[in-house]
Structure formats: structure tokens, C-alpha cells
C-alpha positions as CSV (number, residue, x, y, z in Angstrom):
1,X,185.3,180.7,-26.6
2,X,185.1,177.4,-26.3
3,X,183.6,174.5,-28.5
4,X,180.8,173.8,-26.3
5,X,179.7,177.5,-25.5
6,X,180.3,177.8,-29.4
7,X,178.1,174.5,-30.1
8,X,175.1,175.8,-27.3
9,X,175.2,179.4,-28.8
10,X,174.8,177.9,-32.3
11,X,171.9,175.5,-31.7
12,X,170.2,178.4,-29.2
13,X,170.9,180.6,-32.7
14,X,169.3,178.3,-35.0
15,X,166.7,177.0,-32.9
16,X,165.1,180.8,-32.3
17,X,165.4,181.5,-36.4
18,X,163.7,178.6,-37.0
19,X,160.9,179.2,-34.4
20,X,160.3,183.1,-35.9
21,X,160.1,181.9,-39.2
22,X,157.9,179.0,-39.1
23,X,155.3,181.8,-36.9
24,X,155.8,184.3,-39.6
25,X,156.3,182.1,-42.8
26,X,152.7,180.3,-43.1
27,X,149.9,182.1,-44.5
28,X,147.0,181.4,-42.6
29,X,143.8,182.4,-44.9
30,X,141.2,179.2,-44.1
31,X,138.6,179.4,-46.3
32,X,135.5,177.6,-46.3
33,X,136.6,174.3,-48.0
34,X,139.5,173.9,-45.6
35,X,137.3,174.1,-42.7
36,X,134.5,171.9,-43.3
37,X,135.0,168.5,-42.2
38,X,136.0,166.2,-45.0
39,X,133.4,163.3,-45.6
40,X,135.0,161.4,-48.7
41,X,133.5,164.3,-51.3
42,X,130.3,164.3,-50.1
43,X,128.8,167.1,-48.3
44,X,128.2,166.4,-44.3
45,X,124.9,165.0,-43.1
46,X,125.5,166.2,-39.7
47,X,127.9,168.3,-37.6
48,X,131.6,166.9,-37.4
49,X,131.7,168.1,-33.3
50,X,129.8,165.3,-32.0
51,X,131.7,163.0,-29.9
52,X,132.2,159.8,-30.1
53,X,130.4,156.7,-28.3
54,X,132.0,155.0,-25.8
55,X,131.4,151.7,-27.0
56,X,134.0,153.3,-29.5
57,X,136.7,154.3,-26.3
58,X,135.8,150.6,-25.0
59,X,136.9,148.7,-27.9
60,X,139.8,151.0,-28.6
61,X,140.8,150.1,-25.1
62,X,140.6,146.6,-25.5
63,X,142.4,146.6,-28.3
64,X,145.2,148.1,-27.0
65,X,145.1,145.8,-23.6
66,X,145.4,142.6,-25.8
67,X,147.9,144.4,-27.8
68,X,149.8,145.1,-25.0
69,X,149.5,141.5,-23.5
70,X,150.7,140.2,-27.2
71,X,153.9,142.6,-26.0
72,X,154.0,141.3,-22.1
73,X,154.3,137.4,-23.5
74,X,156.6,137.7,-26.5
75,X,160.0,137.2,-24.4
76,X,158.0,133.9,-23.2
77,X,159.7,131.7,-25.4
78,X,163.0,132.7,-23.8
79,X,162.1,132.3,-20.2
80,X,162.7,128.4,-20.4
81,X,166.1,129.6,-20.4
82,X,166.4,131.1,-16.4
83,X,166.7,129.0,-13.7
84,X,163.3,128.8,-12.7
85,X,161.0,127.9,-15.9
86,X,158.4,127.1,-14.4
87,X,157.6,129.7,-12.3
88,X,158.2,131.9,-15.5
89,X,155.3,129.9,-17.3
90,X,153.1,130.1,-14.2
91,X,153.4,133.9,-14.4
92,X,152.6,133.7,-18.0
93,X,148.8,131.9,-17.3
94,X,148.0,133.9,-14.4
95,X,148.2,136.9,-16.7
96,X,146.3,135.2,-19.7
97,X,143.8,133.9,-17.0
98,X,143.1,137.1,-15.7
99,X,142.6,138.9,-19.1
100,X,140.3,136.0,-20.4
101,X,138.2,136.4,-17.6
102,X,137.7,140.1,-17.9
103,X,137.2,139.7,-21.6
104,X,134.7,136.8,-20.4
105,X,133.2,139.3,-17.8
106,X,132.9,142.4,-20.6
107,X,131.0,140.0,-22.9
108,X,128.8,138.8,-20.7
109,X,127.8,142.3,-19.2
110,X,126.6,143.4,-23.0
111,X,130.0,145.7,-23.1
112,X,131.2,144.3,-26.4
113,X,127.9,145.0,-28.1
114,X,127.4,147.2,-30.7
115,X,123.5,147.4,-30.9
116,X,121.5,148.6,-28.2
């Protein structure tokens, strides 16, 4: 046998011990403290199952779009080094110009608002 049949029969091995005993191993006994929804030690004024508002999914969103732009410009500093540096920095505006105009455009339809 050789050392890779050797290597893919051990890790097939392991990986199937593993998987039976981390089924069987656990003991599942919830009880009723373990599945009420924890509200810092006091006890819950409503039911935990209600879903959230989308105001909540809308900032969550933005948040990660102008996290994500952070990510798009920080190799900026280093595109005055191709050949074309300008038309790195004109890139570079458009795509601030076009994210501060839908911010401008979600904050003047009432979409940043937490009140209603």
C-alpha cells in the first residue's frame, strides 16, 4: 500500500470516528432554562420569534456597503504608481460619487429613519 492510499484511508478512518462520536457523545436533555431566550436575567416581556424590522436589514446593509467601499479604495494610495494615475483616481470618484448619492437618495426618501 502506498503512502497516499495509506494517508486517504487514515483521514477517511478518522474523519467517520469522529463524526459517530460527536452524534453519540452529547447529551441532549434541554430543559426549560436552556430554552428560553436569554434577556440579560430578566424574564422576557414578549416572545423571542418575532422578526426583526427592516429598517434593522437596511442599516445592516449599509453598513456593510460603506465597509466594503472602505475595502474597494484602500489600494488607492498605490495606484499613483501605474502608468495611468489619473485614470486610476477618476475611477476612485465615480465610485464615491455614486455611493454618496445613493446615501443622499436613502436619506432623503426617510430610509435612514428610525421613528415612524
Amino acid at each position: 500500500m502506498n503512502m497516499l492510499t495509506s494517508f486517504l484511508t487514515i483521514a477517511a478512518a478518522l474523519s467517520t470516528i469522529l463524526a459517530l462520536v460527536s452524534f453519540w457523545l452529547p447529551q441532549m436533555n434541554p430543559d426549560y432554562e436552556k430554552l428560553s431566550p436569554y434577556e440579560c436575567g430578566f424574564d422576557p416581556l414578549g416572545s423571542a420569534r418575532l422578526p426583526f424590522s427592516l429598517r434593522f436589514f437596511l442599516v445592516a446593509i449599509l453598513f456593510l456597503l460603506f465597509d466594503l467601499e472602505i475595502a474597494l479604495l484602500l489600494p488607492l494610495p498605490w495606484g499613483d504608481q501605474l502608468l495611468y494615475p489619473l485614470k486610476t483616481l477618476i475611477w476612485a470618484a465615480a465610485v464615491l460619487v455614486l455611493l454618496t448619492l445613493g446615501l443622499i437618495h436613502e436619506w432623503l426618501q426617510g430610509g435612514l429613519e428610525w421613528a415612524e
